[in-house]
N, C-alpha and C positions, 0 to 999 in steps of 0.2 A: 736209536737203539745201538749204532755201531757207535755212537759217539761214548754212551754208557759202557761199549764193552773196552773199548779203550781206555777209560778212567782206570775201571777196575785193574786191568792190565797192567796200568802204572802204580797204584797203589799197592799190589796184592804183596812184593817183595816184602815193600817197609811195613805191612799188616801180616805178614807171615814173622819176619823179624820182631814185631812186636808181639806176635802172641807166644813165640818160642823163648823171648829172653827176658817178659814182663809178665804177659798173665798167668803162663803157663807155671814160671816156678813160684809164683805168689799163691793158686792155688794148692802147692803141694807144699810150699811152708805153712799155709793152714792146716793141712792133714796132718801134718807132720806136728804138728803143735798138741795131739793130741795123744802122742806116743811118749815114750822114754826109749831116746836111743841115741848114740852117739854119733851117730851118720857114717861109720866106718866098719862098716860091714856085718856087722852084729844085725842079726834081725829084732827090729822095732815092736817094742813091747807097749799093749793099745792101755792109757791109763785114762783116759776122757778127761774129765775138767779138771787132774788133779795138779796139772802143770799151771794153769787158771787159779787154783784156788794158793797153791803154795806163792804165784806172782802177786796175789791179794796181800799178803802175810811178808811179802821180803822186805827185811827195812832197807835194804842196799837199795833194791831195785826205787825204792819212794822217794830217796835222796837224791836219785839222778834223774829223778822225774823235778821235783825241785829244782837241782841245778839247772835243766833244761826251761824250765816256768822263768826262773832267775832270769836268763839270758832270754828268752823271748822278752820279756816286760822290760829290763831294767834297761838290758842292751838296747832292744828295737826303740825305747823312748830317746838313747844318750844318738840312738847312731839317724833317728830321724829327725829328731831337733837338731843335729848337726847339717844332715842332707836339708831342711827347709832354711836355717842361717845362711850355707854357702850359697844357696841360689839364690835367697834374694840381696847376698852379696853383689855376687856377678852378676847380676839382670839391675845392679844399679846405676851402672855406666861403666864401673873401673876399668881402667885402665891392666890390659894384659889380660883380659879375660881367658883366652885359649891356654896362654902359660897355666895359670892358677887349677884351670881344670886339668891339666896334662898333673900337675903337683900334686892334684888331689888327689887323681884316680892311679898314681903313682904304685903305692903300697898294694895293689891288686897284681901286678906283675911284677912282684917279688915271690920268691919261693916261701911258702909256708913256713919249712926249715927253718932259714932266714929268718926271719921275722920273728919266730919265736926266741932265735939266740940272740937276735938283738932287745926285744924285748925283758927274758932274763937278764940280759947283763943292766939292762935299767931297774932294775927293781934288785940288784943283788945285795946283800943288809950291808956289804962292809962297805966296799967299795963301789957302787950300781952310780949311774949317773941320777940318779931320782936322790942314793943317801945325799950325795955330794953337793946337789944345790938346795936339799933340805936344811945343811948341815951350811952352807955360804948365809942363809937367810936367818941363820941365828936358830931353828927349829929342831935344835937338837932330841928332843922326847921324841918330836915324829920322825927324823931320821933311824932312832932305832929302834924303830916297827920291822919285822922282818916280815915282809913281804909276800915271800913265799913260801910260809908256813903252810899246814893244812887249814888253818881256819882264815886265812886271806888268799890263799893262792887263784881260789875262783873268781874273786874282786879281782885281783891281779892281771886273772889271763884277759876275762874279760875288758880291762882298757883296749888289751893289745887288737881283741877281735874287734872292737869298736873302731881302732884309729882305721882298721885294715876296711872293711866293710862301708864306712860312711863315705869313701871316694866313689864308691861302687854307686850306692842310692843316690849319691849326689848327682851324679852323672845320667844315670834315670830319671832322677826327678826334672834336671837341666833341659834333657832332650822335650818332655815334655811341653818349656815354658818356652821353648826358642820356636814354637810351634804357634803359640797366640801372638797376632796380629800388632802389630810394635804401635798402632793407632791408640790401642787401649792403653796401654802403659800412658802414652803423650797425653792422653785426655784426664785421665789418674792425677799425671803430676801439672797439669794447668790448675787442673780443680784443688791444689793444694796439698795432696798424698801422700803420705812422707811413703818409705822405703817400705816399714813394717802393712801398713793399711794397703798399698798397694800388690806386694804378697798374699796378705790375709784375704783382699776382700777380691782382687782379680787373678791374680798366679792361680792361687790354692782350689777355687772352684773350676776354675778351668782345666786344671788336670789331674781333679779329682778320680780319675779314672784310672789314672798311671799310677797317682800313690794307692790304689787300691790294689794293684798287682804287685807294687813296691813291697806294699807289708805283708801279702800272702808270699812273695818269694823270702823276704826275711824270716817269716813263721815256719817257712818251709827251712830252709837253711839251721835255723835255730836248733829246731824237733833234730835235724838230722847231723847236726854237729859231731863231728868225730877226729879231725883231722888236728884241727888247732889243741884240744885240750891233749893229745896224744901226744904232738910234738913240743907242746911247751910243759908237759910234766915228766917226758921222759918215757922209757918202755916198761917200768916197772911205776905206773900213775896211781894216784893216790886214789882213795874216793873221793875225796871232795869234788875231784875235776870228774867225774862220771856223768854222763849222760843216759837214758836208754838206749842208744846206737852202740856207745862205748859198752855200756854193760851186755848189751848183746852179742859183741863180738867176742869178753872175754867170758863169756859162758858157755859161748861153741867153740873158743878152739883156746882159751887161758891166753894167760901172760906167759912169764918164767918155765909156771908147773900147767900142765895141759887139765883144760875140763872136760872138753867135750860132750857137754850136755844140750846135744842142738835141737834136740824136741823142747825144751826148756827156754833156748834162744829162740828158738821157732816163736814160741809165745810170746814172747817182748816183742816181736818182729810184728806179731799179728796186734798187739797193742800197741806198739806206738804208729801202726796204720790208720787204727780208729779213731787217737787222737788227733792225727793230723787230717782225718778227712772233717772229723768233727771241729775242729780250729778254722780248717780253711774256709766250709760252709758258712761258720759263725761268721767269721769276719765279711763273706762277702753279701752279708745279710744286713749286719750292723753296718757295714761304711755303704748300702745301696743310695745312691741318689739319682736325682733325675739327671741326665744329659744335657748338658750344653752344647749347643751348636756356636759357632763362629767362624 
């Protein structure tokens, strides 16, 4: 009994903090989803579903629901067949393994910033480092592709959040493998194995369970993107680069000109909650397998 009251004891801070600064305002941005009100002193006027039914109807808001779909599938496929290449690189014997992974996971401590200005200046239509070796390879037509126009810019950003993120899973996925029994691997490659079968058929089920949490934090990530497509298009961003995070921040407090329509954002908020719980369940439904021991 006094062992229970001393749990509690210890728990109760970070359970008081989490109910004041997580559940407590997520059930009032629900209520709040039901009103029309700007959140700035005006008393909140009760409109029920009609803040629901106009989010049914917004073609902005379905376009960043799109863009957000785009980078969960197109992204999470380029940046996990990257994280399963590099590992069953380095779990092949080479040479420098620690370096390569320090290089990988490199591009995670850089600053956002950063990254997006270097990124732009690869992609710039005159002079960008991408024209210029487009332009050495004889590939002039595709050299002058402008890149970040509004109908490419989402292709665009998206390399950059790829090269930035595949250190990150790689290094997930790596902790994983460095974890099974170096026996298996030896027995793998007596019995003939080359690099890819030995991946496929021992790495991959063995830490099936990491890449399960790998691709719920990338889904997670994805849904809640806001940061990279902000600083790589600038404080006045186009649509294309919208997301629902992005479109719910410039609906409660604008760009340039102010909206303030945060019973409205309140709503995107409370939908893209349901998406992501309904994503995250799906997937941990779909990727279920049985458990390996070893």
């Amino acid at each position: 009994m006094i062992r229970r009251r001393m749990v509690f004891l210890f728990l109760a801070p970070a359970l008081v903090l989490y109910l004041g600064l997580m559940i407590l305002p997520a059930i009032q941005a629900f209520q709040l989803s039901f009103y029309s009100t700007s959140g700035f002193g005006d008393d909140p006027v009760w409109v029920g579903w009609r803040n629901y039914i106009r989010l049914w109807g917004d073609p902005i808001f379905w376009r960043s629901v799109r863009n957000m779909l785009f980078v969960l599938a197109i992204g999470g496929a380029a940046v996990f067949a990257l994280a399963f290449l590099f590992t069953m690189l380095l779990n092949s014997g080479i040479w420098g393994k620690k370096l390569f992974r320090a290089l990988i996971f490199l591009p995670n401590m850089i600053a956002v910033v950063a990254i997006t200005t270097f990124w732009s200046f690869v992609f710039t239509p005159r002079y960008g480092l991408l024209t210029s070796l487009l332009k050495a390879l004889g590939l002039n037509d595709l050299a002058a592709t402008a890149w970040t126009a509004p109908e490419n810019v989402l292709g665009a950003m998206l390399v950059g959040l790829i090269w930035v993120s595949a250190g990150f899973f790689t290094i997930l996925v790596l902790a994983g493998a460095d974890k099974i029994p170096q026996d298996m691997f030896e027995a793998a490659r007596l019995e003939g194995a080359s690099n890819f079968q030995i991946f496929r058929y021992v790495t991959l089920p063995m830490i099936w369970d990491i890449v399960t949490i790998a691709v719920v934090l990338w889904s997670i990530q994805a849904i809640k993107l806001t940061e990279f497509p902000y600083a790589f298009g600038g404080p006045n961003i186009d649509q294309n680069l919208y997301t629902p995070a992005i479109y719910l921040y410039i609906m409660g407090f604008g760009q340039r000109e102010p909206v303030y329509a945060l019973g409205y954002a309140s709503a995107i908020g409370v939908a893209l909650f349901v998406f992501t719980l309904i994503t995250i369940v799906g997937l941990r439904l779909l990727m279920k397998r049985d458990r390996l021991e070893y």
